[in-house]
KEDOKE-688615 format. One record per atom (N, C-alpha, C): z, y, x; residue in three letters; atom name. Coordinates in Angstrom, 3 decimals. Layout:
REC        z        y        x rest atom
REC        Z        Y        X  ALA   CA
...
***
This chain:
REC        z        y        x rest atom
REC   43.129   17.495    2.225  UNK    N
REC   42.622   18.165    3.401  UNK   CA
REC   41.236   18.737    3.087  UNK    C
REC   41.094   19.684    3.890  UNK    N
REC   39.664   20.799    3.141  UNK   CA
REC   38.742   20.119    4.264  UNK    C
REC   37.742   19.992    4.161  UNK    N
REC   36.779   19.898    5.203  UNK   CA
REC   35.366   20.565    5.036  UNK    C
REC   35.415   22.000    4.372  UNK    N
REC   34.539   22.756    4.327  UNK   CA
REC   34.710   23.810    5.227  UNK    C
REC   33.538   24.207    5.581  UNK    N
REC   33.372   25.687    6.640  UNK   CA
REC   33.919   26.854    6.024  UNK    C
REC   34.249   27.561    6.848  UNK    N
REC   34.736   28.971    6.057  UNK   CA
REC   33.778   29.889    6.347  UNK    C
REC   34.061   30.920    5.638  UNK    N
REC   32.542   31.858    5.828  UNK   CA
REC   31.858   32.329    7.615  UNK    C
REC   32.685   32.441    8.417  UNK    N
REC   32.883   32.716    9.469  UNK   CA
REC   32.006   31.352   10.184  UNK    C
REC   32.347   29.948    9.786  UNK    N
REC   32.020   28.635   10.451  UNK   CA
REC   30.785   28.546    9.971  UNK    C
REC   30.621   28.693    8.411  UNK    N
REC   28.938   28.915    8.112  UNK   CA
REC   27.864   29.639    8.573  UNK    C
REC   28.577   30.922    9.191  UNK    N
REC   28.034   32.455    9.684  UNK   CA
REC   27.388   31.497   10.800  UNK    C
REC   28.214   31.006   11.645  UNK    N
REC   27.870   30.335   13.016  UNK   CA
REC   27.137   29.113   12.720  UNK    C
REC   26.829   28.399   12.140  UNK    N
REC   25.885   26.950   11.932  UNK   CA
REC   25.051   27.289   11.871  UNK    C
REC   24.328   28.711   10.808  UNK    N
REC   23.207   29.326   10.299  UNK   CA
REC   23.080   30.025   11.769  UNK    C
REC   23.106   30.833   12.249  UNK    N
REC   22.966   31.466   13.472  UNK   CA
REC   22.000   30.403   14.615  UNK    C
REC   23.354   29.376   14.847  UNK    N
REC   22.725   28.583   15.514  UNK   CA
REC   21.715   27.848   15.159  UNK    C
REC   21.247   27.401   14.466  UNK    N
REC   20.370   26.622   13.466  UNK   CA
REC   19.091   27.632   13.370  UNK    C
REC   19.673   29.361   13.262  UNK    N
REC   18.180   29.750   13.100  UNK   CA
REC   17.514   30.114   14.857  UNK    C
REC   18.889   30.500   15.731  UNK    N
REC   18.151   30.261   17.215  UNK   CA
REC   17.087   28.867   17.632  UNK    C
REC   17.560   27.730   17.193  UNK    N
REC   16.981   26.475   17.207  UNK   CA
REC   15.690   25.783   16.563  UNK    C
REC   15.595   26.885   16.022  UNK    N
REC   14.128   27.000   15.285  UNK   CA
REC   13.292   26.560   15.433  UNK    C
REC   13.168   26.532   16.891  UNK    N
REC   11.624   26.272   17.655  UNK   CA
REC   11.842   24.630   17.936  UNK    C
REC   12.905   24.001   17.380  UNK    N
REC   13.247   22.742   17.791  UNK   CA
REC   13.078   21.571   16.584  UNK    C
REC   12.544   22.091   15.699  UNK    N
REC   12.394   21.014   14.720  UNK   CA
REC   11.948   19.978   14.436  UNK    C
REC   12.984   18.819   14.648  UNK    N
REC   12.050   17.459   15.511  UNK   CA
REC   11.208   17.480   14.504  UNK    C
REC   11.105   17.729   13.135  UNK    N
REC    9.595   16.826   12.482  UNK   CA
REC    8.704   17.602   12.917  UNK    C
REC    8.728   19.017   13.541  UNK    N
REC    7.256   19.259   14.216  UNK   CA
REC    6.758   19.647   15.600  UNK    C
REC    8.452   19.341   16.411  UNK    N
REC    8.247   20.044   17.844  UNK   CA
REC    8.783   19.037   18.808  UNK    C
REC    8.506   17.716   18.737  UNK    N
REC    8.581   16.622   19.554  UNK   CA
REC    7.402   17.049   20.986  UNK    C
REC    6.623   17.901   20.729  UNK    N
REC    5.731   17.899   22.177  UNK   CA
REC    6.610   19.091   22.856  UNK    C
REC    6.787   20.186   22.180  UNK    N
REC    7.585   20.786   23.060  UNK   CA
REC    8.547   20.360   23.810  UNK    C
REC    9.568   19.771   23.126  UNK    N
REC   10.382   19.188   23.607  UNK   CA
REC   10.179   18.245   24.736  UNK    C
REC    8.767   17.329   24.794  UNK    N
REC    8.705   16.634   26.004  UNK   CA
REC    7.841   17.437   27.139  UNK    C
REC    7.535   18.821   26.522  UNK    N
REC    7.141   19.025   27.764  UNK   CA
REC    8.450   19.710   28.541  UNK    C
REC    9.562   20.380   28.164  UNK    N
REC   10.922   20.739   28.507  UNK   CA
REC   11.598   19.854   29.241  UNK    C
REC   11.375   18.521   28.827  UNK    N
REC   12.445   17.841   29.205  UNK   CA
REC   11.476   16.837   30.441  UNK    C
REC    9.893   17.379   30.637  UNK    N
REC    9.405   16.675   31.577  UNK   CA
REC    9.533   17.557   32.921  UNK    C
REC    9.798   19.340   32.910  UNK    N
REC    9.157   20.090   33.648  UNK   CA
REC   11.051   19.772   34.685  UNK    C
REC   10.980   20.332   35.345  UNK    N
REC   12.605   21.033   35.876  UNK   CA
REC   13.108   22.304   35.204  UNK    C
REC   14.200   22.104   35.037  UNK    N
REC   15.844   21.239   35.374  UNK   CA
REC   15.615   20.687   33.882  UNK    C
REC   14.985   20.100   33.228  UNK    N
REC   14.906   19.064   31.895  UNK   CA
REC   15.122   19.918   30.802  UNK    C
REC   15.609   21.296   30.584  UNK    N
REC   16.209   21.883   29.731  UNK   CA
REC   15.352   23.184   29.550  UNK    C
REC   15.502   23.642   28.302  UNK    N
REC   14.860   25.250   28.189  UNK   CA
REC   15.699   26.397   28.723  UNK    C
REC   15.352   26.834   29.481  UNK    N
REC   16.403   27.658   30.071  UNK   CA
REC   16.232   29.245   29.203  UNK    C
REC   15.197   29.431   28.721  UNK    N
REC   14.984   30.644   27.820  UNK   CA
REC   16.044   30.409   27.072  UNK    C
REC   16.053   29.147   26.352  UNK    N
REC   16.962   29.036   24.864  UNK   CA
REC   18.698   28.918   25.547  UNK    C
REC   18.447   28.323   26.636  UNK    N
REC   20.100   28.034   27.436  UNK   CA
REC   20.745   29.653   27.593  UNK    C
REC   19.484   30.830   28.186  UNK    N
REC   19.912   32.118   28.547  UNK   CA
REC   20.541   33.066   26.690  UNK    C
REC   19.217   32.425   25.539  UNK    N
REC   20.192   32.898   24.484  UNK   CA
REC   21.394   32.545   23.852  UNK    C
REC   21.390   31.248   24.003  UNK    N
REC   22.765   30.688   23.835  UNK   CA
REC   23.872   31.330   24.473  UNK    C
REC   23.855   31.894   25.970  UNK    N
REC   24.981   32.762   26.655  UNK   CA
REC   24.956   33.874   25.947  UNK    C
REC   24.003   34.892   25.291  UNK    N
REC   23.004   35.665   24.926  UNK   CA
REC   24.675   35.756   23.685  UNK    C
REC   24.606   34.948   22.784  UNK    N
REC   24.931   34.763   21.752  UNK   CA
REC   26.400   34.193   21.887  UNK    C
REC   26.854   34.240   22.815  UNK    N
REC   28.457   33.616   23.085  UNK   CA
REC   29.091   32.469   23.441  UNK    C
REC   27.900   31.861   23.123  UNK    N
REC   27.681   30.312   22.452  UNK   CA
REC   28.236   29.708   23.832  UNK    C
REC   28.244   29.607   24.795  UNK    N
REC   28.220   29.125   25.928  UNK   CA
REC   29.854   29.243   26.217  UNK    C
REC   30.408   30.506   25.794  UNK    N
REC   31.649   30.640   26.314  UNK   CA
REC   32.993   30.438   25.088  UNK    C
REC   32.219   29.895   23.814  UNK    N
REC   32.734   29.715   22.282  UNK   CA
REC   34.360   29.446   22.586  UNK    C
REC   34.775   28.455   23.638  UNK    N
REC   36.106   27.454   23.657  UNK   CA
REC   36.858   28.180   24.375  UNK    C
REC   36.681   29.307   25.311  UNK    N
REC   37.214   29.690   26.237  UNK   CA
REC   38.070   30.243   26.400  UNK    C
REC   39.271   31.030   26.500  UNK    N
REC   40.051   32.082   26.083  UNK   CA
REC   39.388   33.375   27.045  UNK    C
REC   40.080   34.486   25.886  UNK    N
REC   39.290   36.043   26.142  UNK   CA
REC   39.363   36.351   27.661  UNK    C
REC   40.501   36.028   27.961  UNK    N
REC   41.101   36.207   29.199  UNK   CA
REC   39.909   35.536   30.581  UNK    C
REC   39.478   34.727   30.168  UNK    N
REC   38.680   33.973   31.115  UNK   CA
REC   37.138   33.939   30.799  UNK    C
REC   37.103   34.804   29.671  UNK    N
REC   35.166   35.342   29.612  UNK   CA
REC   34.901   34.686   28.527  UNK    C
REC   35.522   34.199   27.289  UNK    N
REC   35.079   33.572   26.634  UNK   CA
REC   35.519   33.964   25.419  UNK    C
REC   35.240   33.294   24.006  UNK    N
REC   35.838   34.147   22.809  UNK   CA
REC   37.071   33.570   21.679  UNK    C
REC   37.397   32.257   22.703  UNK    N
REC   38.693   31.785   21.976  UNK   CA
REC   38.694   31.040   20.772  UNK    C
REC   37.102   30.547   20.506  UNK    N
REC   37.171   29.596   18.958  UNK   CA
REC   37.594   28.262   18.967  UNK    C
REC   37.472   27.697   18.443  UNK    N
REC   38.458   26.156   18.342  UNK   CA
REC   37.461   24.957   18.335  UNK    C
REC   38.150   23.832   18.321  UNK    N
REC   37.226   23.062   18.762  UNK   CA
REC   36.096   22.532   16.857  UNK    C
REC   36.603   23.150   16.440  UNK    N
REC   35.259   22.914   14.659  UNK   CA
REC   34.224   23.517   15.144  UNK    C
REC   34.212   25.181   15.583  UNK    N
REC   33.172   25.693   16.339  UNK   CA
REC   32.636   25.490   17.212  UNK    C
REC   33.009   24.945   18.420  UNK    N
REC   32.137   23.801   19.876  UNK   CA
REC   31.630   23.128   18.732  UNK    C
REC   32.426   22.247   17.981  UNK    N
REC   31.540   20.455   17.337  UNK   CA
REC   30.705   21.151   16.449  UNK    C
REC   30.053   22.698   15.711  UNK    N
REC   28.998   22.701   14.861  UNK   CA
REC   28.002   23.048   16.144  UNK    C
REC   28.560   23.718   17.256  UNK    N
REC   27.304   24.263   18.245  UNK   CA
REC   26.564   23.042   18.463  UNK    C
REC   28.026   22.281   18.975  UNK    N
REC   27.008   20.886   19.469  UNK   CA
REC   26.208   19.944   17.987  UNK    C
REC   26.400   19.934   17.175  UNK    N
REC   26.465   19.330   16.181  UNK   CA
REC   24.792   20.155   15.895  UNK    C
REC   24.563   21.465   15.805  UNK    N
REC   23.043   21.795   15.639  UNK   CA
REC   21.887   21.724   16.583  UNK    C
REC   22.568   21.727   18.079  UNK    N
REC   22.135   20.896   19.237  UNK   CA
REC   21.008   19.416   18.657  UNK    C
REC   22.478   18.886   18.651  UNK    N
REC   22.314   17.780   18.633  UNK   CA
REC   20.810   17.343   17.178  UNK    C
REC   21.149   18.124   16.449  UNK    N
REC   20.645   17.771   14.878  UNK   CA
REC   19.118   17.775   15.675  UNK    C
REC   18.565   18.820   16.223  UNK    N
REC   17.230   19.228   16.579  UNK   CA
REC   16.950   18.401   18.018  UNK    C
REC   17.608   17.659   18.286  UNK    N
REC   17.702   16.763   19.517  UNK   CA
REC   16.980   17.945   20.876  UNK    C
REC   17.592   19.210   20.816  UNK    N
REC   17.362   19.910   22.280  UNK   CA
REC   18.184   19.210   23.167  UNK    C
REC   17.296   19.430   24.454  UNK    N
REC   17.680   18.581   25.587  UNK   CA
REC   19.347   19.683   26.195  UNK    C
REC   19.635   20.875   25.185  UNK    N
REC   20.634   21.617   26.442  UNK   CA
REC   22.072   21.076   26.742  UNK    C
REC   21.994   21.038   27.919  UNK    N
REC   23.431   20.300   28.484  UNK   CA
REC   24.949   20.662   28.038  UNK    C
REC   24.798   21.636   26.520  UNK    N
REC   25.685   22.164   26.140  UNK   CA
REC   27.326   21.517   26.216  UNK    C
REC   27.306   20.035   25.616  UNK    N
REC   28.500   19.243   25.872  UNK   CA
REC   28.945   18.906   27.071  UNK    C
REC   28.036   19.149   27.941  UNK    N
REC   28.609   18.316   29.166  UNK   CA
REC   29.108   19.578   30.422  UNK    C
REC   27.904   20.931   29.654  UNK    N
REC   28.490   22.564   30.889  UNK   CA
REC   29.882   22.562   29.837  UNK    C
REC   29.797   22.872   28.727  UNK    N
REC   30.544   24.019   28.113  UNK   CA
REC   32.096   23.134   27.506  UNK    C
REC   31.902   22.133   27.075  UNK    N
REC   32.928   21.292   26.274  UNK   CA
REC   33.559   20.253   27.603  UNK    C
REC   32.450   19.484   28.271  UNK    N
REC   33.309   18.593   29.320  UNK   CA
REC   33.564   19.272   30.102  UNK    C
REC   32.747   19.953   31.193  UNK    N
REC   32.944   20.786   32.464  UNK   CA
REC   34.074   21.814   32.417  UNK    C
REC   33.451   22.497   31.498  UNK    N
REC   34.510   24.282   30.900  UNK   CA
REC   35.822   23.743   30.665  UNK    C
REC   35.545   22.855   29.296  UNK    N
REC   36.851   22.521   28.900  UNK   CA
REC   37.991   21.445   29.918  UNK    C
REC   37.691   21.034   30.911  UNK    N
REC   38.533   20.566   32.062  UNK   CA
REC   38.592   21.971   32.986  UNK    C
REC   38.252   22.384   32.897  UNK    N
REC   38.598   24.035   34.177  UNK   CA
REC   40.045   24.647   32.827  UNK    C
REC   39.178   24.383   32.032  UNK    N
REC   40.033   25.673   31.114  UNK   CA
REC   41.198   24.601   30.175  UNK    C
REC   41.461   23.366   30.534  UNK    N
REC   42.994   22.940   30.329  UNK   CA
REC   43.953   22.357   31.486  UNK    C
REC   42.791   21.933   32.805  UNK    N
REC   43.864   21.477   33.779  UNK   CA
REC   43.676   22.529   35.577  UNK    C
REC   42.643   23.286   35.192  UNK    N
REC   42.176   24.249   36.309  UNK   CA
REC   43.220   24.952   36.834  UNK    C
REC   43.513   25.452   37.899  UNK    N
REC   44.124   26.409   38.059  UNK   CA
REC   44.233   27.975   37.957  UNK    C
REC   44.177   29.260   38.096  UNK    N
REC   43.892   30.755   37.545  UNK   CA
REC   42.827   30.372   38.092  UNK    C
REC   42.457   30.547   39.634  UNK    N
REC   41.613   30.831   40.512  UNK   CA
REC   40.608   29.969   40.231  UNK    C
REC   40.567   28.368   39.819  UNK    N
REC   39.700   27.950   39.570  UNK   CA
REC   38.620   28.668   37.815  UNK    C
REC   39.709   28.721   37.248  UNK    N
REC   39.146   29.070   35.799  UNK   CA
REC   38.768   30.868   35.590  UNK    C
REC   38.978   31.519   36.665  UNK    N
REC   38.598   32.885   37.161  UNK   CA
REC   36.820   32.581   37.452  UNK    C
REC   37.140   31.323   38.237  UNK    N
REC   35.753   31.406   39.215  UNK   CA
REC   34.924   30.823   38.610  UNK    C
REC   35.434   29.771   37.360  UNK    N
REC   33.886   28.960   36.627  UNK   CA
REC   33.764   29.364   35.565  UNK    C
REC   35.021   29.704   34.438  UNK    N
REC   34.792   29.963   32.632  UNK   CA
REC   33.407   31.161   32.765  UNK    C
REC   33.946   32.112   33.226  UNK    N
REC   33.255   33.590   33.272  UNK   CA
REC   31.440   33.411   33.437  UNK    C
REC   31.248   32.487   34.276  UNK    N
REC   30.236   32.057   35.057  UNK   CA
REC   29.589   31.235   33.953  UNK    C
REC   30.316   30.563   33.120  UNK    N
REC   29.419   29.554   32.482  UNK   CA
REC   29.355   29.954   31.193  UNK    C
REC   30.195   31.049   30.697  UNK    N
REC   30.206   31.564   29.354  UNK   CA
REC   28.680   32.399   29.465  UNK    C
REC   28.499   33.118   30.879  UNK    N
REC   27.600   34.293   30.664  UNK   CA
REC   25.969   33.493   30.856  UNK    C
REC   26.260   32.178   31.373  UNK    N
REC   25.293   31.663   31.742  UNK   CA
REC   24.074   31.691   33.066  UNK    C
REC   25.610   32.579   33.971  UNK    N
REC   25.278   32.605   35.709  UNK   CA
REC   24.964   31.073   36.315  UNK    C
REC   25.947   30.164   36.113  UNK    N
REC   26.046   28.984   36.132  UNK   CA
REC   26.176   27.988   35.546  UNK    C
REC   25.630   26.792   35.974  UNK    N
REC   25.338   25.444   34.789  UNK   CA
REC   26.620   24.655   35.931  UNK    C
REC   27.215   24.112   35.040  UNK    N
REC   28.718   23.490   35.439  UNK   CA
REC   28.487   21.552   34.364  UNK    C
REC   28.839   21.166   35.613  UNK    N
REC   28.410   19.344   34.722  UNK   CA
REC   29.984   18.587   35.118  UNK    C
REC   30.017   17.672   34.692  UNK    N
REC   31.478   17.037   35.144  UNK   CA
REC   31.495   15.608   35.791  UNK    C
REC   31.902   15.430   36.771  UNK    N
REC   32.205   13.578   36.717  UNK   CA
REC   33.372   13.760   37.136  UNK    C
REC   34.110   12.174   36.851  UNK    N
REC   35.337   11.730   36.506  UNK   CA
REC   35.650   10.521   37.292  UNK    C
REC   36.497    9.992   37.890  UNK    N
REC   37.204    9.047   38.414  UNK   CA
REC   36.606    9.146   40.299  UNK    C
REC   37.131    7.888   40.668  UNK    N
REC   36.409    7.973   42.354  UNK   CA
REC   35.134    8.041   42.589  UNK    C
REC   34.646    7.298   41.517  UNK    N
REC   32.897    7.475   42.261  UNK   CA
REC   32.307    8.503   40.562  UNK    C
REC   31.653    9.391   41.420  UNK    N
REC   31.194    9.973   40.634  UNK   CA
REC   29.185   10.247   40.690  UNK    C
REC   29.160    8.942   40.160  UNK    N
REC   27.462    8.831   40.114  UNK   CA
REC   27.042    7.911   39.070  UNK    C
REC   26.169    7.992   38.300  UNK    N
REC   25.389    9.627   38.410  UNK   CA
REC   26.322   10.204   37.299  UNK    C
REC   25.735   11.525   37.608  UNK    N
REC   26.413   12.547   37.024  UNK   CA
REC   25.495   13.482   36.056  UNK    C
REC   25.484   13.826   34.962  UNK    N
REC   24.771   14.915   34.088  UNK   CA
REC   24.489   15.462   34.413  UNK    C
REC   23.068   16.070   34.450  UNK    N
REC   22.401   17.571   35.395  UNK   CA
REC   23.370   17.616   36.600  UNK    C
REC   23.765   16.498   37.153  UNK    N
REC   23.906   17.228   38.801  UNK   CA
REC   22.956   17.562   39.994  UNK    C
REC   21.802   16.943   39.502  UNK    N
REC   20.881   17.556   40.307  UNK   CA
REC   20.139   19.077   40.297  UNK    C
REC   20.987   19.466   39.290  UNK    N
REC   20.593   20.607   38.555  UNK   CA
REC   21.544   22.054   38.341  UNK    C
REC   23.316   21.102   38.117  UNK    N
REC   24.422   22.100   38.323  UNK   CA
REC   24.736   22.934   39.521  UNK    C
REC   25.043   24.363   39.178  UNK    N
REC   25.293   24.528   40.397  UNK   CA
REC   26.905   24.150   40.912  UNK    C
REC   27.577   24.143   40.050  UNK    N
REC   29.177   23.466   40.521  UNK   CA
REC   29.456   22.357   39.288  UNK    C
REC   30.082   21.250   40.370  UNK    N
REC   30.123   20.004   39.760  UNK   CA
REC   31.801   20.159   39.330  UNK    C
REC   32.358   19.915   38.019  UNK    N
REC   33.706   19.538   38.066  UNK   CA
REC   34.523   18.077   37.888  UNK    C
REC   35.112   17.826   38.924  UNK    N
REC   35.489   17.016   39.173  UNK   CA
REC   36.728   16.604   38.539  UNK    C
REC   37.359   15.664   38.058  UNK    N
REC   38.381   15.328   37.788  UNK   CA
REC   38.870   14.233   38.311  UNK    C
REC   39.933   13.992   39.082  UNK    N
REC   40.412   12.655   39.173  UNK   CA
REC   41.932   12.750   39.239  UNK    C
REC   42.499   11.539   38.321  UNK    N
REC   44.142   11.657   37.858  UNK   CA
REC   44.747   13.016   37.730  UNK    C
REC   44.212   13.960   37.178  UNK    N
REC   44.317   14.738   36.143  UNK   CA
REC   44.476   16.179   37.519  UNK    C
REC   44.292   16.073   37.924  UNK    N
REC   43.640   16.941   38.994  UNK   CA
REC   42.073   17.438   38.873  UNK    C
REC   41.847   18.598   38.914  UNK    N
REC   39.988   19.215   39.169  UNK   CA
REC   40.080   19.737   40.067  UNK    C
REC   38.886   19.438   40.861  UNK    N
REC   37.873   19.651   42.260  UNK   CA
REC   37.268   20.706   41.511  UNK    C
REC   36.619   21.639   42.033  UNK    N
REC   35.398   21.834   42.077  UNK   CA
REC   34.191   21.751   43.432  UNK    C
REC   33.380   21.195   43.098  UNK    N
REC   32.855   21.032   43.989  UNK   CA
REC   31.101   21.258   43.783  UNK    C
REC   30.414   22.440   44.804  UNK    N
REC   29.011   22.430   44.705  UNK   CA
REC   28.184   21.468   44.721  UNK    C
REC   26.970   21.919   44.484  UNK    N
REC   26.404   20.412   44.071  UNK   CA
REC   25.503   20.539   45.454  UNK    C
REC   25.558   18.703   45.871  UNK    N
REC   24.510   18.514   47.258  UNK   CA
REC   23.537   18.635   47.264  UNK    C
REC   23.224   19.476   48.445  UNK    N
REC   21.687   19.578   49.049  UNK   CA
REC   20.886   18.844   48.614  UNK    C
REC   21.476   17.041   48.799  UNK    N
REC   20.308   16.470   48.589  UNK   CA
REC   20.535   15.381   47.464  UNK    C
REC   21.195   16.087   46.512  UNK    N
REC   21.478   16.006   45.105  UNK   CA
REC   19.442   15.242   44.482  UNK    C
REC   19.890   13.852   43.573  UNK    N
REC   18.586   13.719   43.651  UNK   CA
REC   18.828   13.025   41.742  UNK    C
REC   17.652   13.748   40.976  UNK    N
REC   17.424   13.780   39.711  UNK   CA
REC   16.989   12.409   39.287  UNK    C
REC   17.612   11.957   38.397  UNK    N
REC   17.026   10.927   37.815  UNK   CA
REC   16.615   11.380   36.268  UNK    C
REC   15.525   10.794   35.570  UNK    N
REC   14.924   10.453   34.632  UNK   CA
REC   16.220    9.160   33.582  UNK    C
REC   15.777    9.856   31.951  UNK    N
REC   16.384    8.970   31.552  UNK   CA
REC   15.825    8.614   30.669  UNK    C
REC   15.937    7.371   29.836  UNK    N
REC   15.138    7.229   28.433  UNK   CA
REC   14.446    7.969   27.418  UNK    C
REC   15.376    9.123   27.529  UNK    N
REC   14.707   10.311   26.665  UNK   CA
REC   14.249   11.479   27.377  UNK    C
REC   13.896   11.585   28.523  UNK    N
REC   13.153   12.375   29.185  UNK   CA
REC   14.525   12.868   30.492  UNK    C
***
């Protein structure tokens, strides 16, 4: 079994990796806490190039605003994310949220959120089972996706939706 990138998967690591630039934990740990101290915890400049760049709508099919790559391409986005420890909610809008609209959604639902979260109109978070608290940037999403026994809600996020703080900012 091969487990090397193909030129195309490298094209995209380097890309992402050079957008992320400004994230290099050995020298940008203050940035980062001041991002993840201010509201909504995240850089939203770098969240708007990430849509900017596709990145947001990577898993999606064409049909629904997105560009149809597979899941090696989500795991390097998240995977250079992750490397530079940015706070963006990428796994939890684009891979948990997206990717439950866009395998158990219905047209109308996956009309109304993929499009939205590929372009980076909307930040989409997920919870799962009966109680759904707390939830990832829900104080922050504007539509929450819901799942329970293999059914999705969508559902806006409350008024009085209230942010918690976590270990890492």
């Amino acid at each position: 079994m091969d487990f090397e990138l193909d030129d195309e998967q490298g094209a995209l690591r380097d890309a992402v990796r050079g957008l992320l630039k400004g994230y290099d934990p050995a020298t940008s740990f203050e940035h980062r806490r001041e991002v993840t101290a201010a509201d909504p915890g995240y850089d939203e400049a770098l969240w708007g190039r990430l849509a900017e760049m596709g990145l947001l709508g990577l898993p999606f099919a064409e049909a629904d605003g997105g560009m149809g790559a597979g899941p090696v391409e989500v795991a390097l986005v998240a995977e250079e994310i992750g490397r530079v420890l940015a706070p963006e909610p990428y796994v939890a809008a684009v891979a948990l949220a997206g990717g439950l609209v866009a395998a158990l959604g219905s047209d109308e639902q996956r009309a109304d959120v993929l499009g939205a979260i590929a372009s980076g109109e909307r930040l989409a978070t997920f919870a799962t089972g009966e109680i759904a608290e707390p939830v990832i940037q829900g104080a922050r999403a504007d539509v929450i996706v819901w799942e329970v026994d293999g059914e999705v809600f969508l559902v806006d996020r409350p008024a009085d939706a209230t942010a918690y703080r976590t270990h890492d900012g």
